[in-house]
N, C-alpha and C positions, 0 to 999 in steps of 0.2 A: 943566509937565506936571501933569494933573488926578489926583490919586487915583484907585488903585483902585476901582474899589467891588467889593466882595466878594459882595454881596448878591446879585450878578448872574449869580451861577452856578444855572441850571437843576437842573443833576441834586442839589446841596446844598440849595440852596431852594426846597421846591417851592411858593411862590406866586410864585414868577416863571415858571414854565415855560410860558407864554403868553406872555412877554413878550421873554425873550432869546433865544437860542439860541446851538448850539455845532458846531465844525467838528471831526471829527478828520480826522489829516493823518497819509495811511498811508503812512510812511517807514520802516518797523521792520518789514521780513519776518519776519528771524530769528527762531526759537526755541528756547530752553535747556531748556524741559519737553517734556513728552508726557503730555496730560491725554488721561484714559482717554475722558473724550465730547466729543473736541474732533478736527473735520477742518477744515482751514484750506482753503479755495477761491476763491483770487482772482478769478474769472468766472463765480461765481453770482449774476444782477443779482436772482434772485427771493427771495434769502434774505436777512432780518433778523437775523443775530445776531454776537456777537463774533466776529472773526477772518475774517469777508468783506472784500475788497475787491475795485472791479473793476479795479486796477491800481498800484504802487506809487511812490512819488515820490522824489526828492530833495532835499536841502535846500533848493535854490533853487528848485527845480519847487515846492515846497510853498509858498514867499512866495508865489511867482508865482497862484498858486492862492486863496490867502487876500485876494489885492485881487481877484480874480476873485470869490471868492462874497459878499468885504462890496457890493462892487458890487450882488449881487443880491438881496441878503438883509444890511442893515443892523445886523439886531438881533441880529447874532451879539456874541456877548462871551466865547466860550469858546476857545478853540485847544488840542488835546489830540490827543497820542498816544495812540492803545487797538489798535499792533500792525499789520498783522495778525498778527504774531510781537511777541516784547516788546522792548521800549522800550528794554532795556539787554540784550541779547542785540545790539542796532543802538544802542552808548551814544552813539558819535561822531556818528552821522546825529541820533537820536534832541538830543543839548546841542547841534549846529549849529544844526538847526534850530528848537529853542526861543529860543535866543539871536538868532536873525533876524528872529522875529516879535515878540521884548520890542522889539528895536531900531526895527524900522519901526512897529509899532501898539501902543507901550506904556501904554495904556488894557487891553491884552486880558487878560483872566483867563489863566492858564498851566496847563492841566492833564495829567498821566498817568497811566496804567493801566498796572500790570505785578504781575508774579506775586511779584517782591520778591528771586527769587534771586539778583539782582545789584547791585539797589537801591542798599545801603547804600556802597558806595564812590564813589556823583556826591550824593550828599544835601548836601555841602556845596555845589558848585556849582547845584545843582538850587535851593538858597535865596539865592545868589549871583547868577543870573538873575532872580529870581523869581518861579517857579513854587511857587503857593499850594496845589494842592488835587492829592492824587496818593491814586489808587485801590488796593491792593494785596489781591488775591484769594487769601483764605484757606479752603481747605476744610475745615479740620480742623485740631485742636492736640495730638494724638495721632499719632505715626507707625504705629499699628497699625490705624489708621483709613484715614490718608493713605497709605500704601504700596499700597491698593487701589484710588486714584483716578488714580495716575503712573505710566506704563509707564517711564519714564526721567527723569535729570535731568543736564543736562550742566553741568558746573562746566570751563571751559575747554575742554582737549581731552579729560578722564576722564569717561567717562559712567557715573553710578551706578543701579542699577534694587532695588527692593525694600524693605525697611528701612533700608537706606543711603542711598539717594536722597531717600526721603521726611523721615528724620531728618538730613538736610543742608538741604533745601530751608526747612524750617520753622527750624530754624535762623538760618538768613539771613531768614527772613520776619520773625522773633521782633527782630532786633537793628536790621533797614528800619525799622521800625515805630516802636521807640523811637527810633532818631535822628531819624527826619521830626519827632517831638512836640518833639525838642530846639530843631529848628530852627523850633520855630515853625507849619510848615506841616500844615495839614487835612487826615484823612486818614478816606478811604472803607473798608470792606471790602465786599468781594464774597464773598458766602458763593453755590457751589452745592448747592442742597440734590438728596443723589440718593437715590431710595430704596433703603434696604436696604443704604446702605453708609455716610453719612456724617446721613441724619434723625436719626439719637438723641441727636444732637453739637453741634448747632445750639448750646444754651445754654451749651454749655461754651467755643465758639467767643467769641457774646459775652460771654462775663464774662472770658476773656483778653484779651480788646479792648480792653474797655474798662478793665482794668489796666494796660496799656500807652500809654492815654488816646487811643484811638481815637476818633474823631467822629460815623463813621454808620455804621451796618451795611446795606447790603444784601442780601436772602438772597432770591437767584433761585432758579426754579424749569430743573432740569436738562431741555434740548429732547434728547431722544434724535439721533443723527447717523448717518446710514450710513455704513458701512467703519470704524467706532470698536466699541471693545472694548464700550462701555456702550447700541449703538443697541437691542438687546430691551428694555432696562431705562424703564421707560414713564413720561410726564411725569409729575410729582406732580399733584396734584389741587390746585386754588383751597384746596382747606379745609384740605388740610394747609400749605399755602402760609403759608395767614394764621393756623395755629393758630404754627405756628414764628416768624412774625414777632411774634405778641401775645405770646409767652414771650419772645422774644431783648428783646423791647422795657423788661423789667423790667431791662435792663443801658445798652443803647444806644439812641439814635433810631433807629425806620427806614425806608429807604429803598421808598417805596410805589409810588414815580412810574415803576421806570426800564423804558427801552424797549428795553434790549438791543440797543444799538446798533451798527450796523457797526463795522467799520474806518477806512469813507469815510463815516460821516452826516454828513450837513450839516443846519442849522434849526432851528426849532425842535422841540421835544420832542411836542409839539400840531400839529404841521404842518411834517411833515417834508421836504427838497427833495432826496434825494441822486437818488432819479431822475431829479428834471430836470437838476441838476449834473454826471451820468454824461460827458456828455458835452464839458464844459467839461476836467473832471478829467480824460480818457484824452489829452485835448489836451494839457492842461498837460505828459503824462508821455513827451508825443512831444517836447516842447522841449529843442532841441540844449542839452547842457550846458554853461559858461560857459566861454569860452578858458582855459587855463591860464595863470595871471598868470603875470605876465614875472618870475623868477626869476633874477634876476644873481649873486648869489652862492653860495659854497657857504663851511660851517662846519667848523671844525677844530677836535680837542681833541688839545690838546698841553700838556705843560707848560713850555717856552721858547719856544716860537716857529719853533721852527725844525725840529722832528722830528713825524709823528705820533706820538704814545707812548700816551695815555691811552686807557682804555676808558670807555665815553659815562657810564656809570652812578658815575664818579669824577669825572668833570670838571666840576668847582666853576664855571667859565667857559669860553666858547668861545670863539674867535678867529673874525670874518667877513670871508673874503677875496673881492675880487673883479679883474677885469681892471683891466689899467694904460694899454691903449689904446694899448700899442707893443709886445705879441707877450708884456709880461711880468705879473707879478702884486702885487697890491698887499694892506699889510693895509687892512680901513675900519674894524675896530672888535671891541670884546670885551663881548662879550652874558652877562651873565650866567644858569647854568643852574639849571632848577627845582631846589629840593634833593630829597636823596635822600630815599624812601619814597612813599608815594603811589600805586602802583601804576600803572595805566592814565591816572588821572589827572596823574600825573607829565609821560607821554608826549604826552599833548593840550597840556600847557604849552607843553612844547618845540615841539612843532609849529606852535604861534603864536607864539614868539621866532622860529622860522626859517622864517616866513613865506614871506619872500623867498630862500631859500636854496634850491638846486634837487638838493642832494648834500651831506655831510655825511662827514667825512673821519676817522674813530678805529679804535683799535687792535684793541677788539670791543667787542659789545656781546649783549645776549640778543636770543634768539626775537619775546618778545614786542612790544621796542620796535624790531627789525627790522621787523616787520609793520607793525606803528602807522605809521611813520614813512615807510614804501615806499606803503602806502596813500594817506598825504595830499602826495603826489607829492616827498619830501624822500629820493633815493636816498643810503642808510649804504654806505661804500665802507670795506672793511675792509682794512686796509696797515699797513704798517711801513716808515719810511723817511722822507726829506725832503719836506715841503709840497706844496713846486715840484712834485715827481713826482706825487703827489695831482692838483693843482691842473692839470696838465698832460694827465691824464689824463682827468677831468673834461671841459673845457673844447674838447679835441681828438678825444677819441675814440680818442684813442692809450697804450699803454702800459698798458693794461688786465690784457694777460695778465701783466706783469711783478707788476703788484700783486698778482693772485688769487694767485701760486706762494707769492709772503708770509704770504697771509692763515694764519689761526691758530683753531684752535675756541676756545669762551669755555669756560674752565675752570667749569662750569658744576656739577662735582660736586664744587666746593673752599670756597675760604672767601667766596664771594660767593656761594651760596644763600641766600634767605631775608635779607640784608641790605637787600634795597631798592636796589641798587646797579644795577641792568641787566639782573638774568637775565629779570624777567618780563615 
């Protein structure tokens, strides 16, 4: 395999933006903000700007896509998420399908754009793929600034609004920022410059930036949007545009070229194609989704072999049973589990250790890696009791109700909060 070439990024270099271009792959609806001039419309084919698309994809509809537009447009060399929600508010869509496209076209540049409130816990894996150049839009480094630009900011399922919100979000922006620099990886800011609430802040933006050892600054000008808190509040003018970029610039380089790009742009920068693409891409997002792999086993944590006992967020190793091919059950093998901490990215481990596993057999487990885990088709069956009866239940469709009468809440207000053990 040939080296990267880095150079080859459009929106970081601008003497190539005739020459390459870049696809984003809208697979990230979700969103964890609420930017005051920001209305998301997946079927407005007439508008330009972040957080349009005219439809959304999946991890394999987006492969599928990405040989569809190298087919038409060669000179692409970018592949980036920018939403139409963020990238890590959809992290599992979002690292599947980065990881699809290193794998089939690993020539291609890797990039994302997100607001950063979630960033910092895939930035390991995000340099583990290698995804080079990630975007993170900072409007302010002031929460008395920023708390007028966010109607909300959801952290999980607690949504904070006002000072709190804002001094959370910046928070998690401040800590994305420095670990991308750790790991190596290029990092843009997107500054919106709006008037009357965040113009007088521009320089204070980049000189934190570039403390943090940010790489470029971009600082857009705010498009008003109907039905948003900020659509009275009127474009900036060209002249304050470039007086804020010729000050920001005594800190960072900046960002002169960009086109405010969709969700779905594809092209070049200088000669853009997503119109004509419109309709490859609604295509691509009507393709049936891929069978669900065959699944023969399911996982067990126990600590003999012989009882369910353990709860998932304790179990050092699993046990993988499958059929014996005479009505009974067999073991094939003992998979060792991600260790404890990690968070979410814990749960994505496990769900590629039990790939092939179609159900998952423990004592409890939490909320969060319930959901994870039910999502990527690995049903958690929560029981007390011998294997076999698990296994039988699974397998048959029988004895179901016997398990549920067992089941047991996770002592979730004891001594396994906040250990990393399972609650989240």
């Amino acid at each position: 395999m040939n080296p990267i070439d880095y150079n080859r990024h459009p929106c970081f270099n601008a003497k190539v933006k005739g020459q390459y271009g870049r696809v984003h792959l809208p697979v990230a609806p979700k969103c964890n903000i609420q930017c005051n001039y920001c209305n998301r419309k997946y079927d407005c084919v007439n508008e330009s700007r972040p957080g349009v698309t005219s439809t959304v994809l999946t991890p394999d509809q987006a492969l599928y896509y990405m040989g569809k537009v190298l087919e038409k447009e060669p000179r692409i060399s970018v592949a980036g998420i920018a939403g139409p929600g963020d990238p890590f508010a959809n992290a599992e869509a979002t690292l599947e399908t980065m990881r699809l496209i290193r794998r089939t076209y690993p020539e291609t540049i890797l990039c994302l754009a997100s607001n950063g409130l979630n960033l910092a816990p895939h930035v390991e894996e995000l340099a583990e793929i290698g995804v080079s150049h990630v975007t993170v839009t900072v409007n302010g480094v002031d929460p008395a600034v920023t708390e007028k630009i966010y109607s909300w900011v959801r952290d999980g399922k607690v949504i904070y609004r006002g000072r709190q919100g804002a001094e959370l979000l910046l928070a998690r922006q401040l800590a994305a920022i420095e670990k991308l620099k750790q790991h190596g990886i290029t990092v843009k800011i997107n500054t919106i410059l709006i008037p009357g609430i965040n113009e007088h802040h521009i320089l204070d933006v980049a000189k934190t930036m570039k403390e943090l050892g940010a790489d470029l600054l971009n600082c857009m000008a705010m498009f008003p949007n109907a039905d948003t808190v900020f659509e009275d509040i009127p474009e900036p003018s060209k002249e304050a545009m470039n007086a804020a970029r010729n000050a920001a610039e005594q800190f960072l380089p900046q960002m002169r070229h960009c086109t405010r790009c969709r969700a779905d742009a594809v092209g070049l920068l200088e000669e853009d194609r997503t119109d004509e693409m419109r309709g490859c891409l609604s295509a691509c997002a009507k393709l049936p989704k891929p069978a669900e792999a065959v699944r023969p086993y399911v996982a067990v944590a126990t600590l003999e072999g012989v009882l369910v006992n353990q709860h998932l967020g304790e179990a050092v190793k699993l046990q993988i049973w499958g059929q014996d091919g005479q009505g009974g059950y067999k073991l094939i093998e003992e998979r060792q589990a991600p260790p404890a901490g990690g968070g979410t990215q814990r749960w994505f481990n496990l769900s590629r250790i039990l790939g092939d596993c179609q159900a998952i057999l423990i004592s409890d487990l939490g909320d969060g890696p319930k959901e994870f885990l039910s999502q990527r088709g690995i049903k958690p069956v929560v029981m007390a009791g011998f294997i076999e009866k698990g296994l039988e239940a699974v397998y048959t469709g029988k004895g179901f109700a016997l398990l549920q009468s067992r089941m047991r809440k996770c002592s979730s207000k004891g001594a396994c909060v906040g250990a990393g053990m399972g609650c989240g």
